[in-house]
PDB file of N, CA, C and O in Angstrom:
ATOM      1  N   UNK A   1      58.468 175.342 -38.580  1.00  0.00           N
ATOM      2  CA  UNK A   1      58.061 174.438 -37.530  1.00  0.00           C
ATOM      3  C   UNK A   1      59.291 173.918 -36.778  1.00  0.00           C
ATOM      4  O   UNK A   1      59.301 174.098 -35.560  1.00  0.00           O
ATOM      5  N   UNK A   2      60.179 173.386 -37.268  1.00  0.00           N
ATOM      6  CA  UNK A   2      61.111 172.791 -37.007  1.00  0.00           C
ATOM      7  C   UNK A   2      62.122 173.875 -35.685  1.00  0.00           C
ATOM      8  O   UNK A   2      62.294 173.480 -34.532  1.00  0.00           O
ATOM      9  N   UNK A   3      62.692 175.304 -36.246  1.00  0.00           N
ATOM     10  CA  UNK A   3      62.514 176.348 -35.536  1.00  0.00           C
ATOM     11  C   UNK A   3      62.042 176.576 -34.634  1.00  0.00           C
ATOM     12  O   UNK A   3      62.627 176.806 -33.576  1.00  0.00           O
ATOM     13  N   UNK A   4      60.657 176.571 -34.841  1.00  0.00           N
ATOM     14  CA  UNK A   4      60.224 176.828 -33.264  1.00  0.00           C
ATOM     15  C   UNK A   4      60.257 176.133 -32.515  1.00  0.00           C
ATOM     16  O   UNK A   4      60.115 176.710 -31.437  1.00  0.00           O
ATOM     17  N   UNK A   5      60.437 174.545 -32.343  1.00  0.00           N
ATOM     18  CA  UNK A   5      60.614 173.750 -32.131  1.00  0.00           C
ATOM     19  C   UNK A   5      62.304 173.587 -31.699  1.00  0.00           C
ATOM     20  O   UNK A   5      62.628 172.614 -31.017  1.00  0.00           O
ATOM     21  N   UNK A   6      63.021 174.279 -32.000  1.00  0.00           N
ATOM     22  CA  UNK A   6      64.437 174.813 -31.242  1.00  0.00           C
ATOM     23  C   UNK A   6      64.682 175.737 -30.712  1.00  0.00           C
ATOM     24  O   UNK A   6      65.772 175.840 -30.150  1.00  0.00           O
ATOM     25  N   UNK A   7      63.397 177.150 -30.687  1.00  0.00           N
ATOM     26  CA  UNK A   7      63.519 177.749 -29.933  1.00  0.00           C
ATOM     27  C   UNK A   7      63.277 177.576 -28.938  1.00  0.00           C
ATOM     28  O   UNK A   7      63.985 178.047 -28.049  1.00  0.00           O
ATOM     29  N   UNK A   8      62.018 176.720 -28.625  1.00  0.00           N
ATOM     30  CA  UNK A   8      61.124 176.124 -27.557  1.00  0.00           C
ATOM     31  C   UNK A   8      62.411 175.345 -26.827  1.00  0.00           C
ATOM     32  O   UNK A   8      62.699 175.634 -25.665  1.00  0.00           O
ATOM     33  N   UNK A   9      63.032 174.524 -27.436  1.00  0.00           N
ATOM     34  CA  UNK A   9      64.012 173.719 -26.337  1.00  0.00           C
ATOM     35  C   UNK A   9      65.447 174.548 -25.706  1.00  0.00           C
ATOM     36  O   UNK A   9      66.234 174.245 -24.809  1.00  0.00           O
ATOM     37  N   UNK A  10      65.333 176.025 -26.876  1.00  0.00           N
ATOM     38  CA  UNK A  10      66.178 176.665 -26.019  1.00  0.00           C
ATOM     39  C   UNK A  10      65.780 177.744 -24.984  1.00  0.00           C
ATOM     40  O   UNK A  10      66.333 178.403 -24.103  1.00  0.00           O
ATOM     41  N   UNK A  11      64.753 177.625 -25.435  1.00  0.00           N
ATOM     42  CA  UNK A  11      63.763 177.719 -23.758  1.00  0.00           C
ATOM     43  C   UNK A  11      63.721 177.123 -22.576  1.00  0.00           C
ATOM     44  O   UNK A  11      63.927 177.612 -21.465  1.00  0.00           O
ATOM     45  N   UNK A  12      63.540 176.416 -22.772  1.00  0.00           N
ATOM     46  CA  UNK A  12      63.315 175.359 -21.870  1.00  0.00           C
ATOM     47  C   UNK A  12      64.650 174.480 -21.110  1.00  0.00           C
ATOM     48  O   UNK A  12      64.396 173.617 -20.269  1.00  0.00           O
ATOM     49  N   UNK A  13      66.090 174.809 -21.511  1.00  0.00           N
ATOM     50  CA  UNK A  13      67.277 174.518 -21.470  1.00  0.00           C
ATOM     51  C   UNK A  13      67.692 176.145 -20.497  1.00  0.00           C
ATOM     52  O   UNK A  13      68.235 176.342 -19.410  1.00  0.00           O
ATOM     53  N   UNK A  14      67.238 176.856 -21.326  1.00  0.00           N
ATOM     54  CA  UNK A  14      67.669 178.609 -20.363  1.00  0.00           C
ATOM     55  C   UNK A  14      66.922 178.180 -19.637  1.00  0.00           C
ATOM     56  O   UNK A  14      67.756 177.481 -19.061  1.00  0.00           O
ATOM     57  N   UNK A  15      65.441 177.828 -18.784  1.00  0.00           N
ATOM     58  CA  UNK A  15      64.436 177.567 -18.012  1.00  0.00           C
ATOM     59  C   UNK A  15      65.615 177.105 -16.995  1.00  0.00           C
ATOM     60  O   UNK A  15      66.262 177.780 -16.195  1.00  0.00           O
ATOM     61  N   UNK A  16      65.671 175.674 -17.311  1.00  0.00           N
ATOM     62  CA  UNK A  16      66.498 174.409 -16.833  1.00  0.00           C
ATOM     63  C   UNK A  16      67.823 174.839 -16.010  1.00  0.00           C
ATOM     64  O   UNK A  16      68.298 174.244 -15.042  1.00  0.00           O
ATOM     65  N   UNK A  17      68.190 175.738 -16.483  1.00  0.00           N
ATOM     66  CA  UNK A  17      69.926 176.872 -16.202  1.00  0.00           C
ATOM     67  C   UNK A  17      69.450 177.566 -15.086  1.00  0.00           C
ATOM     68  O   UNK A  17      69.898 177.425 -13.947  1.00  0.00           O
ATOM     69  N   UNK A  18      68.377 178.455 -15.470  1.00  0.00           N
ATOM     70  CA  UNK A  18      68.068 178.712 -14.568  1.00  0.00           C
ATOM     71  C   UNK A  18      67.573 178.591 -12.620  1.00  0.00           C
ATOM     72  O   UNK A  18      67.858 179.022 -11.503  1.00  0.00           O
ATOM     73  N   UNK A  19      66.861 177.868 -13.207  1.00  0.00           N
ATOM     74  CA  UNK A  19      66.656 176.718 -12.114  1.00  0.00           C
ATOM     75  C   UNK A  19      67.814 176.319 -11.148  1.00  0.00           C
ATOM     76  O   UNK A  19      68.117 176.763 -10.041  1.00  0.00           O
ATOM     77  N   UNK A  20      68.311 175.433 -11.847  1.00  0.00           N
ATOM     78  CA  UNK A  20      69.717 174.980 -11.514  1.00  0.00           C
ATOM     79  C   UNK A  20      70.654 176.042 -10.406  1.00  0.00           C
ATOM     80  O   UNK A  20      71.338 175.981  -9.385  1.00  0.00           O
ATOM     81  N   UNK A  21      70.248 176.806 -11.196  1.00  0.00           N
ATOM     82  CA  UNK A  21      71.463 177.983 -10.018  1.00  0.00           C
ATOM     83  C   UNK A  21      71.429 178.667  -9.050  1.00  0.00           C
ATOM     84  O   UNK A  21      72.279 179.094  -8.269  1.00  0.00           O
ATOM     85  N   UNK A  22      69.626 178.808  -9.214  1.00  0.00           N
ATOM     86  CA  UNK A  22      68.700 179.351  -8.131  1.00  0.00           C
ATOM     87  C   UNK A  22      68.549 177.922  -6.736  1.00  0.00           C
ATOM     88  O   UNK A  22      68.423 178.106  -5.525  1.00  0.00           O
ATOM     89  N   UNK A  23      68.620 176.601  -7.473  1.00  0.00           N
ATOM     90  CA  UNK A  23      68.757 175.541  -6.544  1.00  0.00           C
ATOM     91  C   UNK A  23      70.099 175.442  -5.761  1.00  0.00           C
ATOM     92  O   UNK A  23      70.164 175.250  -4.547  1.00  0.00           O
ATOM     93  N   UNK A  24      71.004 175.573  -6.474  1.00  0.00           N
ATOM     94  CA  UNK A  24      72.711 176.274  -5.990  1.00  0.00           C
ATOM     95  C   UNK A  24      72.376 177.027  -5.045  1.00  0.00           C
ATOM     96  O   UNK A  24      72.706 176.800  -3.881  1.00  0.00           O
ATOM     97  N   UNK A  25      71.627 178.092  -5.435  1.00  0.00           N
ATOM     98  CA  UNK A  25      71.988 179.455  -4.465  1.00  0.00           C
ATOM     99  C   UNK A  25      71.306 178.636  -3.159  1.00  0.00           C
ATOM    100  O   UNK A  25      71.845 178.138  -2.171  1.00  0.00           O
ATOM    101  N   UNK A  26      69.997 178.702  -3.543  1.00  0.00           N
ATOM    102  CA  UNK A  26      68.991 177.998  -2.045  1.00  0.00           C
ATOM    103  C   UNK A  26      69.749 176.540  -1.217  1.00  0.00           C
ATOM    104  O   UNK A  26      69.285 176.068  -0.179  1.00  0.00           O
ATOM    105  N   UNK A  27      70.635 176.144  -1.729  1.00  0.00           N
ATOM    106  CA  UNK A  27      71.246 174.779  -1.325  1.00  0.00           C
ATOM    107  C   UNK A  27      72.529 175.608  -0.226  1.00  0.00           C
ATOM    108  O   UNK A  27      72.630 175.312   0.965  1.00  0.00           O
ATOM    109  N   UNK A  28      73.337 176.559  -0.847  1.00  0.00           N
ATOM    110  CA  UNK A  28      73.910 177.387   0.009  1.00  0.00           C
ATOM    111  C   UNK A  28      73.513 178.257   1.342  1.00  0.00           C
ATOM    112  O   UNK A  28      73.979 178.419   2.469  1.00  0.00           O
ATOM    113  N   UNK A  29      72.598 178.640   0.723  1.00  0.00           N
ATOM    114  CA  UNK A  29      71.624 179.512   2.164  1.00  0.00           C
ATOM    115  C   UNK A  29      71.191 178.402   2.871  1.00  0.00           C
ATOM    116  O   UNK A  29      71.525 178.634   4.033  1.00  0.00           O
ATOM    117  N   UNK A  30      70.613 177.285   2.823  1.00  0.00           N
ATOM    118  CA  UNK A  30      70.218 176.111   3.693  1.00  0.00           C
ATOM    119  C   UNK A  30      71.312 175.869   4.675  1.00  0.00           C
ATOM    120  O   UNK A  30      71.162 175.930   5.895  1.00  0.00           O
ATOM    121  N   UNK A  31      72.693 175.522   3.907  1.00  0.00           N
ATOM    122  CA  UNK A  31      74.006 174.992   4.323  1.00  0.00           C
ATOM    123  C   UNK A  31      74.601 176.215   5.652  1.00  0.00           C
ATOM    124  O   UNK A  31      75.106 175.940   6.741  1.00  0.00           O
ATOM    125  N   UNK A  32      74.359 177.341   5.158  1.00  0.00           N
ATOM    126  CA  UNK A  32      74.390 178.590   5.903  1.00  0.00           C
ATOM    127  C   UNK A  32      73.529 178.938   7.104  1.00  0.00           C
ATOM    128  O   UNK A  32      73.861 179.690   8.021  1.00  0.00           O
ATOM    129  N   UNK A  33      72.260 178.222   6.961  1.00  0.00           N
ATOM    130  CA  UNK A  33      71.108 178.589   8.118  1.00  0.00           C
ATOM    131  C   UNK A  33      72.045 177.167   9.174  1.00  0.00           C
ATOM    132  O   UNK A  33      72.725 177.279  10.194  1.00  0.00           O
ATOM    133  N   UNK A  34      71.729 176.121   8.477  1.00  0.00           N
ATOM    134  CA  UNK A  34      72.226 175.166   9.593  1.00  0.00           C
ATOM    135  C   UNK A  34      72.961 174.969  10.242  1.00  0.00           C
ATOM    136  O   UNK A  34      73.002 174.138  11.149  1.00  0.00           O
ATOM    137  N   UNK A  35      74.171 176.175   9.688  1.00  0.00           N
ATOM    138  CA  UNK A  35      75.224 175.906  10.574  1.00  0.00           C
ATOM    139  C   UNK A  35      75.031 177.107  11.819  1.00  0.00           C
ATOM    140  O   UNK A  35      75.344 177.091  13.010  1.00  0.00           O
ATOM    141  N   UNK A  36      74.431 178.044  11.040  1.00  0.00           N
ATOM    142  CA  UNK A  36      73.766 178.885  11.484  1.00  0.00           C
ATOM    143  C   UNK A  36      73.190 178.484  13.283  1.00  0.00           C
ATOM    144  O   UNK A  36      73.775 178.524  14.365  1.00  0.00           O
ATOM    145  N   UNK A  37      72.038 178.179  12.945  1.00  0.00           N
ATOM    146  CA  UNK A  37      71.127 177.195  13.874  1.00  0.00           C
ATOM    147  C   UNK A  37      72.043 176.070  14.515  1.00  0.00           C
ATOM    148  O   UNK A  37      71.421 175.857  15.556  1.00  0.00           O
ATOM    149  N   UNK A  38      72.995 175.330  14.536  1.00  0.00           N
ATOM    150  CA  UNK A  38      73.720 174.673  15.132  1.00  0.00           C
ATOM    151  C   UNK A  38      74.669 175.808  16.499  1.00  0.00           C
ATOM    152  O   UNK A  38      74.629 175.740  17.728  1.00  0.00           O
ATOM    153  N   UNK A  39      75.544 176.894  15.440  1.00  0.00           N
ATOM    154  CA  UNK A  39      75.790 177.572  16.421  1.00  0.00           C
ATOM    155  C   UNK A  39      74.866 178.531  17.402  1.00  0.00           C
ATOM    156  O   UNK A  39      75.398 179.347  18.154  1.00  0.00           O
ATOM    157  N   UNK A  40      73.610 178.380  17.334  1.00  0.00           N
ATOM    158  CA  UNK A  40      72.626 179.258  18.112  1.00  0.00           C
ATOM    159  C   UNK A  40      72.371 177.760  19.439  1.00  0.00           C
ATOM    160  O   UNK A  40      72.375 178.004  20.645  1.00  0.00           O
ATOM    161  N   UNK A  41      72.253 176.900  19.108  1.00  0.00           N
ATOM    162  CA  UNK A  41      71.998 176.188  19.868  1.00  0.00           C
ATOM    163  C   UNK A  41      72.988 175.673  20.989  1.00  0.00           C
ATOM    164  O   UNK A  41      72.738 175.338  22.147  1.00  0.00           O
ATOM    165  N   UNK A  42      74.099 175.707  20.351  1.00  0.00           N
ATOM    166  CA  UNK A  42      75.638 175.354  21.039  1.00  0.00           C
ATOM    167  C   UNK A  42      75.169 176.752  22.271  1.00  0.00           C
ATOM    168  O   UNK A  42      75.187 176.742  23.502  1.00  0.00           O
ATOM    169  N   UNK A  43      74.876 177.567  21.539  1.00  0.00           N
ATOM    170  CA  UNK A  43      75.072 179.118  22.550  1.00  0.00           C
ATOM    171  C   UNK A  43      74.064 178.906  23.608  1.00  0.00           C
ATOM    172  O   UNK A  43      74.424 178.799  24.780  1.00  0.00           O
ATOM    173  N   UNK A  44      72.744 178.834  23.243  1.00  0.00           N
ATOM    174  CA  UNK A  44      72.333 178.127  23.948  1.00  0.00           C
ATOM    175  C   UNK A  44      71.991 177.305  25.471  1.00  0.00           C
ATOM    176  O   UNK A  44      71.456 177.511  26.561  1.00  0.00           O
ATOM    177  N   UNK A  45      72.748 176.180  24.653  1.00  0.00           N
ATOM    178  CA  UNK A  45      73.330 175.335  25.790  1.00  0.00           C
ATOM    179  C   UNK A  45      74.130 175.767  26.883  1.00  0.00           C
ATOM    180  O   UNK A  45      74.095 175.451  28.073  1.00  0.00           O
ATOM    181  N   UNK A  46      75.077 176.785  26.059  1.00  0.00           N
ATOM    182  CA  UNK A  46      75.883 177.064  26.953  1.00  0.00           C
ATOM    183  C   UNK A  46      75.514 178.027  27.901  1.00  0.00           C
ATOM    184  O   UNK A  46      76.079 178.071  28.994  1.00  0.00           O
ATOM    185  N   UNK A  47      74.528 178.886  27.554  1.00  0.00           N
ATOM    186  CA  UNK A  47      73.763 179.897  28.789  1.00  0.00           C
ATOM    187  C   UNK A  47      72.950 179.128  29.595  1.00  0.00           C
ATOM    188  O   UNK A  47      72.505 179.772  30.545  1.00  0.00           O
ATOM    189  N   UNK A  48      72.590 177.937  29.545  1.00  0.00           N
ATOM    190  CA  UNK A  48      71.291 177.605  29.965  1.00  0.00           C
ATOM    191  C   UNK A  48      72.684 177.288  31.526  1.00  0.00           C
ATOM    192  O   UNK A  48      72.722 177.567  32.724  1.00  0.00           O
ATOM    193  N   UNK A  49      73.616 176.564  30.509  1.00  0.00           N
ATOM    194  CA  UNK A  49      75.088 176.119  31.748  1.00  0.00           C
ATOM    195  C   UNK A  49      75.124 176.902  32.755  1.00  0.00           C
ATOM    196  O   UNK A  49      75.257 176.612  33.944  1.00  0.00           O
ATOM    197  N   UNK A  50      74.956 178.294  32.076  1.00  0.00           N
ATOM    198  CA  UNK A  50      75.709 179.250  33.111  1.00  0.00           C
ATOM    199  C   UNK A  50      74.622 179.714  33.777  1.00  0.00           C
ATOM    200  O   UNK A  50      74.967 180.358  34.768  1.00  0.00           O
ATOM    201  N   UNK A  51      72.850 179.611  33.555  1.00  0.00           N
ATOM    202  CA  UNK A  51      71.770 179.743  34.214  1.00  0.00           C
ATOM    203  C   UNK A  51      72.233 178.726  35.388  1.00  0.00           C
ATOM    204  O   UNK A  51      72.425 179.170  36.520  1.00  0.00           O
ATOM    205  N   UNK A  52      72.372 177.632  35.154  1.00  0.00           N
ATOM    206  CA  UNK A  52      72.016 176.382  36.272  1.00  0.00           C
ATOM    207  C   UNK A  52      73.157 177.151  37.058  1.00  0.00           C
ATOM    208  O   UNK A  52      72.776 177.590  38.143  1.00  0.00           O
ATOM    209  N   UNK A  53      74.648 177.437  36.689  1.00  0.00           N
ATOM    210  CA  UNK A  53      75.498 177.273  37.692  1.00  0.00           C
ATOM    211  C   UNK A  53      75.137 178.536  38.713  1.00  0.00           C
ATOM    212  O   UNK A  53      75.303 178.303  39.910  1.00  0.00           O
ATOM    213  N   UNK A  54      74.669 179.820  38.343  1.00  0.00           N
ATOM    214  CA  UNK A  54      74.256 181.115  38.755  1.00  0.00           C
ATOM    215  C   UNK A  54      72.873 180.446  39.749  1.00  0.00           C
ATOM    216  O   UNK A  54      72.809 180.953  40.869  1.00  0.00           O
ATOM    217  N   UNK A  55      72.108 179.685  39.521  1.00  0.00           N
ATOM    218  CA  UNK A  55      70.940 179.136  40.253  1.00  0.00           C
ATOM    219  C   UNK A  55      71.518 178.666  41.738  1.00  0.00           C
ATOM    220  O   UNK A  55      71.317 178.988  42.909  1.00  0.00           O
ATOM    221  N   UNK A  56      72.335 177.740  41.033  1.00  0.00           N
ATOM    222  CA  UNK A  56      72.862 176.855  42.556  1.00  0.00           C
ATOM    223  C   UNK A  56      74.120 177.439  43.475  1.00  0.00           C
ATOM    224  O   UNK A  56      74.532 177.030  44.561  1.00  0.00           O
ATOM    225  N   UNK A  57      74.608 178.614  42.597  1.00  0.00           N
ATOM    226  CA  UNK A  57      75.275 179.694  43.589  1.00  0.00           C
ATOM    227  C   UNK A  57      74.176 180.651  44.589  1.00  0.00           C
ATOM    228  O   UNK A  57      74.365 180.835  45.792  1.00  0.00           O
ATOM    229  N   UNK A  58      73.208 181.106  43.942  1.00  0.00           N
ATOM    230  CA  UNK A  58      72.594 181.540  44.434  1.00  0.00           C
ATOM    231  C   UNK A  58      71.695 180.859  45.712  1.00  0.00           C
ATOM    232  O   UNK A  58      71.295 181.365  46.760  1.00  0.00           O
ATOM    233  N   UNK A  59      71.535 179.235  45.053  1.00  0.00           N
ATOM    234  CA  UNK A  59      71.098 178.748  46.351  1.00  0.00           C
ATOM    235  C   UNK A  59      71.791 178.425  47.605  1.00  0.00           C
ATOM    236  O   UNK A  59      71.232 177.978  48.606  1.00  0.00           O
ATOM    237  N   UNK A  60      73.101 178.691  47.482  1.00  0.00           N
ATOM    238  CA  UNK A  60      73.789 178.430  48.265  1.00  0.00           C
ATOM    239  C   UNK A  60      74.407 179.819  48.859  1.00  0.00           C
ATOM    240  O   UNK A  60      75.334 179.885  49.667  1.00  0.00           O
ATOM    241  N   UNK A  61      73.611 181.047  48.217  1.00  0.00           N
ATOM    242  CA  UNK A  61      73.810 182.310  49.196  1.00  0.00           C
ATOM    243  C   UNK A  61      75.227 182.490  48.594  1.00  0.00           C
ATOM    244  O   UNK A  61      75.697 183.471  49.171  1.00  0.00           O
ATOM    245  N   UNK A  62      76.100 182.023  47.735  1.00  0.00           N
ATOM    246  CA  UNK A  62      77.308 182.632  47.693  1.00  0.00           C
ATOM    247  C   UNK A  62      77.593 183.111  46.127  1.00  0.00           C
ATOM    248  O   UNK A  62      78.698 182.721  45.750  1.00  0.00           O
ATOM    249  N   UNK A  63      77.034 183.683  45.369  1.00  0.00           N
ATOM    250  CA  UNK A  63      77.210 184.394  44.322  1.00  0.00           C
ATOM    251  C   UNK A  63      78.401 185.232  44.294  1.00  0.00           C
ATOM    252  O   UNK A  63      78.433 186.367  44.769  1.00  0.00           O
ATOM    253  N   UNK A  64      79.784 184.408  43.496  1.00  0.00           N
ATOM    254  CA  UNK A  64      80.903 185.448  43.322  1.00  0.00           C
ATOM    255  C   UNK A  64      81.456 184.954  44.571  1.00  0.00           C
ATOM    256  O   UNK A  64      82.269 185.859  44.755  1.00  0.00           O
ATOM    257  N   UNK A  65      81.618 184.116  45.638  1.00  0.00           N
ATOM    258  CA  UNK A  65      82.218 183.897  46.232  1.00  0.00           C
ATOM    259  C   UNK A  65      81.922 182.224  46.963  1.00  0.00           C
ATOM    260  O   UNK A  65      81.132 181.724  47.763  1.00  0.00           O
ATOM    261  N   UNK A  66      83.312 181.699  45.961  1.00  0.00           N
ATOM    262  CA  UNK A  66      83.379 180.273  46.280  1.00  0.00           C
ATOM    263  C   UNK A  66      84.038 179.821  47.386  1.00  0.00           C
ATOM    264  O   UNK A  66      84.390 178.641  47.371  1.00  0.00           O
ATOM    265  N   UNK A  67      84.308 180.557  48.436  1.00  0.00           N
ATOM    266  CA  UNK A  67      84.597 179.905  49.756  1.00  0.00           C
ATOM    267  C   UNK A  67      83.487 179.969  50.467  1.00  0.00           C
ATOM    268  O   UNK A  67      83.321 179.038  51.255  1.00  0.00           O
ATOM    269  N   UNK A  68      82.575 180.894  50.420  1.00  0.00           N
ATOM    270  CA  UNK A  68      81.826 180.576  51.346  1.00  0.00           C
ATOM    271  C   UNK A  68      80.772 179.459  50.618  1.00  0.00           C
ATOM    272  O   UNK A  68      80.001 178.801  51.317  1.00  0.00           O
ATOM    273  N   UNK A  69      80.812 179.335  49.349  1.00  0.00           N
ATOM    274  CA  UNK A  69      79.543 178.212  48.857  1.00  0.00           C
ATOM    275  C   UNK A  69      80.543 176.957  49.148  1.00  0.00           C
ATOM    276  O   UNK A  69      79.851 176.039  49.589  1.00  0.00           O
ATOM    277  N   UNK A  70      81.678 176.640  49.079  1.00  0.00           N
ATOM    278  CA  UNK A  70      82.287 175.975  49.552  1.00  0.00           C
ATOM    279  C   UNK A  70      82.200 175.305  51.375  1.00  0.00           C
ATOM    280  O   UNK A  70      82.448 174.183  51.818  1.00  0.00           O
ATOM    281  N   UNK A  71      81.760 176.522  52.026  1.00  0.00           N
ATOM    282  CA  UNK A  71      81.599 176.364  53.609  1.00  0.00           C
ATOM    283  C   UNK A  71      80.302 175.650  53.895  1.00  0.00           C
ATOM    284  O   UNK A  71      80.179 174.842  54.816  1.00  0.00           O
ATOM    285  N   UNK A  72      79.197 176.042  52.933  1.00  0.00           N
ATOM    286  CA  UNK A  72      78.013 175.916  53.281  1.00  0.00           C
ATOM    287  C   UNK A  72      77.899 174.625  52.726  1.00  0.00           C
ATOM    288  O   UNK A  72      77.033 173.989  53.327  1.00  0.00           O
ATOM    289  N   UNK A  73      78.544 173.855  51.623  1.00  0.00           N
ATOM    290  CA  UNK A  73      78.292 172.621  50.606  1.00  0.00           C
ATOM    291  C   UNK A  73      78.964 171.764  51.938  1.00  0.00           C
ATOM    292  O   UNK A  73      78.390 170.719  52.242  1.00  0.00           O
ATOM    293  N   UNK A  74      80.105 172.160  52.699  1.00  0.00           N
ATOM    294  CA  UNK A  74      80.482 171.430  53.858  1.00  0.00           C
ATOM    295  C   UNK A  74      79.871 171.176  54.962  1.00  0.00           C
ATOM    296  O   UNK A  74      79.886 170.071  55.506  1.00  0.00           O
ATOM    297  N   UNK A  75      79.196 172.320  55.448  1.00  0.00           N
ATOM    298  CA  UNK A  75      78.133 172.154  56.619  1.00  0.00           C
ATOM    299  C   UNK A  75      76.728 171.240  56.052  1.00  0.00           C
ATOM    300  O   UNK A  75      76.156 170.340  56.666  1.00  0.00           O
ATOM    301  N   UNK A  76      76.325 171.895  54.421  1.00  0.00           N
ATOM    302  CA  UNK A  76      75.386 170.214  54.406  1.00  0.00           C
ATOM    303  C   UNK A  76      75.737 169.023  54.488  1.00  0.00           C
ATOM    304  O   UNK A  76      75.062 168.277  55.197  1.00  0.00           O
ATOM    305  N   UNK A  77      76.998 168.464  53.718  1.00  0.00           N
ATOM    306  CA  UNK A  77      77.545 167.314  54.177  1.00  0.00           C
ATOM    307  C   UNK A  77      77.732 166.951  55.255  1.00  0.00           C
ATOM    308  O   UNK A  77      77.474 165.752  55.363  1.00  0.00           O
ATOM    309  N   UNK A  78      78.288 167.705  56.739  1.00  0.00           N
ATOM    310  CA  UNK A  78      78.485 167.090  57.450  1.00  0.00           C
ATOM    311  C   UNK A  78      76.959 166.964  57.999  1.00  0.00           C
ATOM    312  O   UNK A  78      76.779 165.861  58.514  1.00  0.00           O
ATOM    313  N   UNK A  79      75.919 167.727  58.022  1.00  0.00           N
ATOM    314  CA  UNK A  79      74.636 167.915  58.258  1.00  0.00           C
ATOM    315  C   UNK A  79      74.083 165.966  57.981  1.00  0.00           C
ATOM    316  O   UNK A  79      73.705 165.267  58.921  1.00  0.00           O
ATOM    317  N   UNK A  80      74.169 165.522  56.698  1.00  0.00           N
ATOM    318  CA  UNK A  80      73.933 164.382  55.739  1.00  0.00           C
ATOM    319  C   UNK A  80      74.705 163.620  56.200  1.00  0.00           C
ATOM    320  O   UNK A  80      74.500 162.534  55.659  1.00  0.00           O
ATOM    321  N   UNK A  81      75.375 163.563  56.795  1.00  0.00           N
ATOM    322  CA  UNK A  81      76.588 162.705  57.987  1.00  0.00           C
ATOM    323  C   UNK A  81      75.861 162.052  58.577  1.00  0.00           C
ATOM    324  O   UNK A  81      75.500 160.891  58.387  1.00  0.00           O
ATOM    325  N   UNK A  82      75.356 163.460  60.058  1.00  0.00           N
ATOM    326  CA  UNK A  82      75.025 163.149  60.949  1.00  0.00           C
ATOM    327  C   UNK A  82      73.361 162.222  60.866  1.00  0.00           C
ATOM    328  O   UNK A  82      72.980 161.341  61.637  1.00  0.00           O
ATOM    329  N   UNK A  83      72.663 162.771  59.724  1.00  0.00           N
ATOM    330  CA  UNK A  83      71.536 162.204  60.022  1.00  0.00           C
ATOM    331  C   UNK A  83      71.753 160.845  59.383  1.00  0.00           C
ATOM    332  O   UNK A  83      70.915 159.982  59.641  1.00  0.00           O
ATOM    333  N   UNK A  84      72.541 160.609  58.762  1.00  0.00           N
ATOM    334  CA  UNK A  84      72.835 158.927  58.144  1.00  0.00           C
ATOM    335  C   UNK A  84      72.701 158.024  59.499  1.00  0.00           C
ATOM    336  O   UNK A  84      71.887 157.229  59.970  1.00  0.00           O
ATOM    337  N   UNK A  85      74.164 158.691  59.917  1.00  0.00           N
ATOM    338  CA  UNK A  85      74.611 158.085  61.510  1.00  0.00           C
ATOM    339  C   UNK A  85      73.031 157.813  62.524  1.00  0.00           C
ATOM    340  O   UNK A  85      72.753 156.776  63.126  1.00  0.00           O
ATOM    341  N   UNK A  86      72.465 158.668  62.478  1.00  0.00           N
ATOM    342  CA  UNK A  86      71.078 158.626  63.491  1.00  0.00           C
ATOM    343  C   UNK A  86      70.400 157.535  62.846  1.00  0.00           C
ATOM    344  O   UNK A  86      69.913 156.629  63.521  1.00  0.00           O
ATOM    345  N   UNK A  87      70.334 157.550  61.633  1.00  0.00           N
ATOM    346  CA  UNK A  87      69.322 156.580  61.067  1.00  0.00           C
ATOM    347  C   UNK A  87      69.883 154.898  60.923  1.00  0.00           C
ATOM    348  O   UNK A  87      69.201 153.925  60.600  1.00  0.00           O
ATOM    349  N   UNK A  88      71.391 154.935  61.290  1.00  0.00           N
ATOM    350  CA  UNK A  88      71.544 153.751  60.983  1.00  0.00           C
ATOM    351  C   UNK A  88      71.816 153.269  62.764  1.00  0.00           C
ATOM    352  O   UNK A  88      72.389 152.255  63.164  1.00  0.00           O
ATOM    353  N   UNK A  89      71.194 154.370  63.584  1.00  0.00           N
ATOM    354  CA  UNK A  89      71.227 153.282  65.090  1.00  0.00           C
ATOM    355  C   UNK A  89      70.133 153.439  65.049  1.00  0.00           C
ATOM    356  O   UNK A  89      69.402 152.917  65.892  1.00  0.00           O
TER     357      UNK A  89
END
């Protein structure tokens, strides 16, 4: 009786070991996804950046060429000038 009663707890101790290392392993792969998933999101962000900036080149007709989106960002301003000026006589 007594015996089985120490085999049983060295059961249950190998059980326990077990466990334990398999919680190790899964605690690592977690640590691994998140950083994981952190750098997917950084990436992300950073395309969505380069969506917006490709958008508002494009709205401005000058894709790949910043003098002329430069010319045109000037002609709206002075455009936003003039109608200020109208509106404030």
């Amino acid at each position: 009786m007594l015996e089985n009663l120490r085999k049983e707890i060295e059961k249950l101790i190998s059980l326990y070991e077990e466990e334990k290392t398999e919680r190790i392993r899964l605690q690592g792969l977690l640590a691994e996804s998140r950083a994981e998933n952190e750098s997917c999101r950084k990436q992300i962000g950073d395309l969505e950046q380069q969506v917006n900036n490709l958008q508002l080149s494009e709205a401005f007709g000058a894709v790949g060429d910043k003098a002329a989106a430069k010319e045109k960002i000037e002609k709206l301003i002075k455009e936003i000038d003039k109608c200020v000026s109208l509106l404030e006589n």
